[in-house]
C-alpha atoms as a printed R data frame, in Angstrom:
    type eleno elety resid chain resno       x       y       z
1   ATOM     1    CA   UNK     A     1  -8.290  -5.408 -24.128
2   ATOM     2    CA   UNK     A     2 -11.201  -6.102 -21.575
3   ATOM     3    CA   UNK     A     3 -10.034  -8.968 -20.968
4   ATOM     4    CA   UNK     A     4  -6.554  -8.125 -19.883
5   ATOM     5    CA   UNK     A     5  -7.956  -5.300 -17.897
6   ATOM     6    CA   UNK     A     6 -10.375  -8.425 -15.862
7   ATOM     7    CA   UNK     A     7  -6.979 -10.350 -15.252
8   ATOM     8    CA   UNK     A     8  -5.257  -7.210 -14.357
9   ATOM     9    CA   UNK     A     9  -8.182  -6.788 -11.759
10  ATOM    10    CA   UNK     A    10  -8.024 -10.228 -10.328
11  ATOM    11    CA   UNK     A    11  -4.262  -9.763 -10.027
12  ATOM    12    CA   UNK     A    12  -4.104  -6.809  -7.988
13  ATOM    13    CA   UNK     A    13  -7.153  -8.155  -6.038
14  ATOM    14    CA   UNK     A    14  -5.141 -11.547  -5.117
15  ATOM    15    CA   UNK     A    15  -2.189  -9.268  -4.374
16  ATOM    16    CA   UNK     A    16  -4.223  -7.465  -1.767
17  ATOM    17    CA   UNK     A    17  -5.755 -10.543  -0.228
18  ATOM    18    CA   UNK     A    18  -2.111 -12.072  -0.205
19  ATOM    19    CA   UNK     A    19  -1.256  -8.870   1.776
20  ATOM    20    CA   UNK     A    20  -3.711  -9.627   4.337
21  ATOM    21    CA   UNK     A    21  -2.869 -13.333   4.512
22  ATOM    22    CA   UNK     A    22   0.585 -12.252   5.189
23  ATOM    23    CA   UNK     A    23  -0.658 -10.295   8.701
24  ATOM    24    CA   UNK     A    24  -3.418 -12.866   9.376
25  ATOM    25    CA   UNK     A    25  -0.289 -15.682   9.529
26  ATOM    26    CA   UNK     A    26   1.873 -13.137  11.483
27  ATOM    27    CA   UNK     A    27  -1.221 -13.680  14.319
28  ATOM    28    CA   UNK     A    28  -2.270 -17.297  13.864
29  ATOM    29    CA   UNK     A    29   1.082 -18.886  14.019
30  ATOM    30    CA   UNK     A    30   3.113 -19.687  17.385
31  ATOM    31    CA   UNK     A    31   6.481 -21.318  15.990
32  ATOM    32    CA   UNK     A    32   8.518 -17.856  15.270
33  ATOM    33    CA   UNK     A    33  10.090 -19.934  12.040
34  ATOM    34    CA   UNK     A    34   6.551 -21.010  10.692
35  ATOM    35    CA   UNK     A    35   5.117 -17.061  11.565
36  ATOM    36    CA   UNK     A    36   8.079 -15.724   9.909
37  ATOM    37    CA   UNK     A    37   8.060 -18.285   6.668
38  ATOM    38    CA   UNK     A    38   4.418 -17.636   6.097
39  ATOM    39    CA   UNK     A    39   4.818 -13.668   6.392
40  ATOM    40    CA   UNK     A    40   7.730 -14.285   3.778
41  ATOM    41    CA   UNK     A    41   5.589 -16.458   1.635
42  ATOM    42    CA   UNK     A    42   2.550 -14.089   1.696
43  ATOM    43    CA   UNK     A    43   4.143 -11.242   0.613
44  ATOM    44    CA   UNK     A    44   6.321 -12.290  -2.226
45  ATOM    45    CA   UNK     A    45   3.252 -13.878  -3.621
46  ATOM    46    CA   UNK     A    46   1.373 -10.439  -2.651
47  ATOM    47    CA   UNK     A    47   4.077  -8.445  -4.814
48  ATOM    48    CA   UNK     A    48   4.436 -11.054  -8.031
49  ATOM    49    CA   UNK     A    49   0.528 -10.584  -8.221
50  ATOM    50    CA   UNK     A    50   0.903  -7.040  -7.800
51  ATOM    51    CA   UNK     A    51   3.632  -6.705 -10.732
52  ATOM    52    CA   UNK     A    52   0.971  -8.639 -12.910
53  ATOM    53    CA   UNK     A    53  -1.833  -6.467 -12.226
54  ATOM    54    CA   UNK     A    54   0.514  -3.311 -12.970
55  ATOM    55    CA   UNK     A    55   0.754  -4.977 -16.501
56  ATOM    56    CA   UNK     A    56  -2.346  -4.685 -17.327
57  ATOM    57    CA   UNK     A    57  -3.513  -1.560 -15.312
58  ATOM    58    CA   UNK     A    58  -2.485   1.491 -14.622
59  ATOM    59    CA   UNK     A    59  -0.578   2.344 -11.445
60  ATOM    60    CA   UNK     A    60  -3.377   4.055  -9.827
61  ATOM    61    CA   UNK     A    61  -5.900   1.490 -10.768
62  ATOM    62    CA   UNK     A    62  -3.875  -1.193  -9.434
63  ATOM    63    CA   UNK     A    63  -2.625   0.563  -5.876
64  ATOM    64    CA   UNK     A    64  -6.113   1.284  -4.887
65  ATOM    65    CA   UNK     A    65  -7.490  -1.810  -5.662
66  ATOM    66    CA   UNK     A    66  -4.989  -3.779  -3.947
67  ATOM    67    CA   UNK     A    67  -5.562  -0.956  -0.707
68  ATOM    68    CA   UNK     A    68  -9.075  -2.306  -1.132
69  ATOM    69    CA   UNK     A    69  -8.873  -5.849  -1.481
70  ATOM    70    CA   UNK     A    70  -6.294  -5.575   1.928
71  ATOM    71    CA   UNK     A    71  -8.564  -3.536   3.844
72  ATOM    72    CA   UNK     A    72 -11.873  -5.449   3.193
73  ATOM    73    CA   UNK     A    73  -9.927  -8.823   3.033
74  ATOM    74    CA   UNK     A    74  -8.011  -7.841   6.653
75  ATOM    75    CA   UNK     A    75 -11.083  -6.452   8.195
76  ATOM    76    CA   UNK     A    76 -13.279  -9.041   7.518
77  ATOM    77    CA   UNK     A    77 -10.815 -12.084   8.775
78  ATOM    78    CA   UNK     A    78 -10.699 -10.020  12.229
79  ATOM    79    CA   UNK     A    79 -14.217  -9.833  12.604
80  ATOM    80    CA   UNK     A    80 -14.440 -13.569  11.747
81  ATOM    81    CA   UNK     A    81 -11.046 -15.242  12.961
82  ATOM    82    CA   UNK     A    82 -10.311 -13.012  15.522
83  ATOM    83    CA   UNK     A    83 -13.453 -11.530  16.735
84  ATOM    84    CA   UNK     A    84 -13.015  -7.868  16.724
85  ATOM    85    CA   UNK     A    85 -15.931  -5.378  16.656
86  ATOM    86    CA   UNK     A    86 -16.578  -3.903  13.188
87  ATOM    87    CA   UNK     A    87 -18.185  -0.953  14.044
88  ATOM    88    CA   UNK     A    88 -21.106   0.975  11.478
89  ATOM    89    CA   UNK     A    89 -18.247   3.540  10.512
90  ATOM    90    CA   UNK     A    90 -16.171   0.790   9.443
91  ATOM    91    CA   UNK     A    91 -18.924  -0.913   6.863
92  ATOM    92    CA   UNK     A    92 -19.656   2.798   5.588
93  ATOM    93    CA   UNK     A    93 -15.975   3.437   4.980
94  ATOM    94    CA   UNK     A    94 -15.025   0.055   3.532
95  ATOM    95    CA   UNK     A    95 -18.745   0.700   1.635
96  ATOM    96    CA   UNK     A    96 -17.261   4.474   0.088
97  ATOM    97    CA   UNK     A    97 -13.679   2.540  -0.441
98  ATOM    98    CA   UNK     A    98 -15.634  -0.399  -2.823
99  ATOM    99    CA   UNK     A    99 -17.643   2.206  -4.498
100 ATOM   100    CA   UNK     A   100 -14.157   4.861  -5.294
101 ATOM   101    CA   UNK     A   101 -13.007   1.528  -6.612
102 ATOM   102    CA   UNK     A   102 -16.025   0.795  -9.215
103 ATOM   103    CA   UNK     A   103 -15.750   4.387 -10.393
104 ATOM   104    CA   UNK     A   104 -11.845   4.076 -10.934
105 ATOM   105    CA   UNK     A   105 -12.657   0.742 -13.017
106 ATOM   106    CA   UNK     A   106 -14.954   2.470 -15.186
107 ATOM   107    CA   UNK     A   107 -12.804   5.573 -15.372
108 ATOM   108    CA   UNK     A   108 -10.680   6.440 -18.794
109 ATOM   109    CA   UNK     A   109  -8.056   8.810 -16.630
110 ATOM   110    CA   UNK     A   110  -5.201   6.785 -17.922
111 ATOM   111    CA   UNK     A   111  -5.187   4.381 -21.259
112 ATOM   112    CA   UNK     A   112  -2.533   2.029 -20.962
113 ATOM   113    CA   UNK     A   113  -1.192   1.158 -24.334
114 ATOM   114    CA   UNK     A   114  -0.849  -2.731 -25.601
115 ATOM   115    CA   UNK     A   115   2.270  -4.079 -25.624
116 ATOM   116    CA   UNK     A   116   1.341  -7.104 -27.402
């Protein structure tokens, strides 16, 4: 069961990360096709990860690590790619929003039962 919980993890953490390549292409690209193609692309990779991670986590588990994995994965290709100013209150939020996350992992609120 551990196990399926890691891959559920790693599913709705590529799901978020998708999510963020989707925007991140919606900037980089010129060519309206290519800009649009990639956005496409992104996110219907971004959703079949986050289906995968919903079968092996619960809902709420899933969501909020996928809200992570977007926000740090988004923030951090500004600062680098585009250059934006992260300010202090942005490390201490995305700090708080990695930390809600660990406790939700190691939470029992919901038990999903095996379907196997």
């Amino acid at each position: 069961m551990e196990g399926k919980k890691c891959r559920g993890y790693a599913w709705a953490i590529s799901a978020g990360v998708n999510a963020a390549l989707a925007a991140i292409s919606a900037k980089l690209f010129s060519s309206q096709v290519i800009k649009y193609g990639m956005v496409i692309i992104f996110n219907v990779m971004m959703w079949g990860c986050y289906v995968n991670s919903l079968k092996a986590l619960s809902s709420l588990q899933a969501t909020v690590t996928n809200f992570a994995a977007n926000f740090l994965s988004s923030g951090l290709a500004g600062f680098f790619l585009f250059e934006e100013a992260l300010p202090f209150q942005w490390f201490a939020g995305a700090l708080l929003i990695v930390i809600g996350v660990f406790i939700l992992s190691k939470s029992s609120i919901e038990r999903k039962a095996s379907t196997d």
